[in-house]
C-alpha positions as CSV (number, residue, x, y, z in Angstrom):
1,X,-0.2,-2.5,-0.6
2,X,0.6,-6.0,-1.3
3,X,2.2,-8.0,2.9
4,X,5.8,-7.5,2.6
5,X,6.0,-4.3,-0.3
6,X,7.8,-1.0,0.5
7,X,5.5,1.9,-0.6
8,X,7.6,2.4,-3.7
9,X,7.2,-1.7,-4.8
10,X,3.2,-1.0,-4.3
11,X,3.3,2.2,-6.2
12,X,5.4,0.7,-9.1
13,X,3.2,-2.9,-9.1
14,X,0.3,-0.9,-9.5
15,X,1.2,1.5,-12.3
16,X,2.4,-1.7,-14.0
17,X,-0.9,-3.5,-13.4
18,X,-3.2,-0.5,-14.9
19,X,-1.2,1.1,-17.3
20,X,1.5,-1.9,-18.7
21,X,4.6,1.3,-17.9
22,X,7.2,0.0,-15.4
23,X,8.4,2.9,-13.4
24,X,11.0,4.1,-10.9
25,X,9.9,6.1,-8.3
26,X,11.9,9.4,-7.7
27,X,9.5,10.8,-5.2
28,X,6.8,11.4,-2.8
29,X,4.7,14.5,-4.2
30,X,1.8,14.7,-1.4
31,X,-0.1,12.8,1.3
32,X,-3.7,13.7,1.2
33,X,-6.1,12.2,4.3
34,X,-9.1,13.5,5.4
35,X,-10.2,12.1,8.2
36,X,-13.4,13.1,7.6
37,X,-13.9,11.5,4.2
38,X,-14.5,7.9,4.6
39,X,-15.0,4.6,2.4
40,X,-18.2,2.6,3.3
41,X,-18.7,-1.1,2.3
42,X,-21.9,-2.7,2.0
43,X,-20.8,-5.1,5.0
44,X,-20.2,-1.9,7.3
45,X,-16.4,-2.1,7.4
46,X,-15.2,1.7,7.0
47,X,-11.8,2.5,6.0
48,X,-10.0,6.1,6.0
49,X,-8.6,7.0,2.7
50,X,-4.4,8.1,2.5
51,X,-3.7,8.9,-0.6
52,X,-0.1,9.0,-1.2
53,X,0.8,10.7,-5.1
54,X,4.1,9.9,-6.2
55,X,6.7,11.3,-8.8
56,X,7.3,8.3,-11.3
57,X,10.0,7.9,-14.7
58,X,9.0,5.5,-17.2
59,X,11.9,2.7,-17.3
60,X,9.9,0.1,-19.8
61,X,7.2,-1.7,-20.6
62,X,4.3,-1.0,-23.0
63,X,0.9,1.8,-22.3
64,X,-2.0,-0.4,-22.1
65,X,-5.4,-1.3,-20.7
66,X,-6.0,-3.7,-18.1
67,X,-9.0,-4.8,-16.2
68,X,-8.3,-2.7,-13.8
69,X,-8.3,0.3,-16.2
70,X,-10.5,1.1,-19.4
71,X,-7.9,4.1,-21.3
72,X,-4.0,4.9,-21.1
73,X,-2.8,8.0,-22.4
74,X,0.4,10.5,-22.0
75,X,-0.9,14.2,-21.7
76,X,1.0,17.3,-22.0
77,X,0.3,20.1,-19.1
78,X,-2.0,21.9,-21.9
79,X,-4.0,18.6,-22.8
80,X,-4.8,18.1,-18.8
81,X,-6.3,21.6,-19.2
82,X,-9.0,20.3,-21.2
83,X,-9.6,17.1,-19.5
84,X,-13.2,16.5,-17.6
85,X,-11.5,15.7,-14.4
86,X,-12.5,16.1,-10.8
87,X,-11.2,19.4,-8.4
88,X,-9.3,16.8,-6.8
89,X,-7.2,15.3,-9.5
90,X,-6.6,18.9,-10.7
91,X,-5.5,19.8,-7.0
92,X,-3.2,17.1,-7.0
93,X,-1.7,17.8,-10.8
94,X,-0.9,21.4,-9.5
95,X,0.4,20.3,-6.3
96,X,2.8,17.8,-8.6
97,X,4.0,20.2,-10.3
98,X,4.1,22.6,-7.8
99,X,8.3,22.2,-7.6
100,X,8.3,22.1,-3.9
101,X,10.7,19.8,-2.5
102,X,9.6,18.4,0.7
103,X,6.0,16.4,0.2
104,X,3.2,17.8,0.4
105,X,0.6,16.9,3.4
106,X,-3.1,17.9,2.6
107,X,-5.6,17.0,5.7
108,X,-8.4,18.6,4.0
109,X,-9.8,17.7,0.6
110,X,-12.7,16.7,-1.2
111,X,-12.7,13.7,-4.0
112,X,-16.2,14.9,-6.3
């Protein structure tokens, strides 16, 4: 998050930034942290991850790479299927379509 963006502004800014799709956020899906699973920098700082996945509509804007991302594409449920992704992507796919209402809080999760 950017000083002075909501979490929705930060979400929408960076879907715009690596994919060239403005979006409107309809919802928060999941929170995934795990307190155990940290970032390490070369300098020694050490962050926590949260992960926050939201629901997004399209609104505008045009799918495209930036240097920030190498391919855009829209997938159907089926196609994702097929994909070469990691357990947690798939975990959070199923938890996004999962239809629950209230967001999802995952404490413990793996990101190979």
């Amino acid at each position: 998050m950017e000083p002075g963006e909501n979490l929705q502004e930060a979400c929408a800014r960076e879907v715009l930034e690596e994919t060239g799709i403005r979006i409107e956020v309809k919802k928060l899906v999941s929170v995934y942290s795990n307190p155990d699973l940290l970032l390490e920098y070369e300098d020694g700082n050490r962050w926590q991850l949260v992960i926050l996945h939201f629901e997004a509509k399209p609104v505008g804007g045009q799918l495209s790479t930036s240097n920030e991302s190498t391919e855009v594409k829209y997938f159907s449920k089926e196609e994702i299927m097929d994909l070469s992704i990691s357990p947690f992507d798939r975990m959070r796919i199923a938890d996004a379509f999962s239809g629950m209402e209230a967001a999802l809080i995952r404490n413990e999760f793996t990101v190979q």
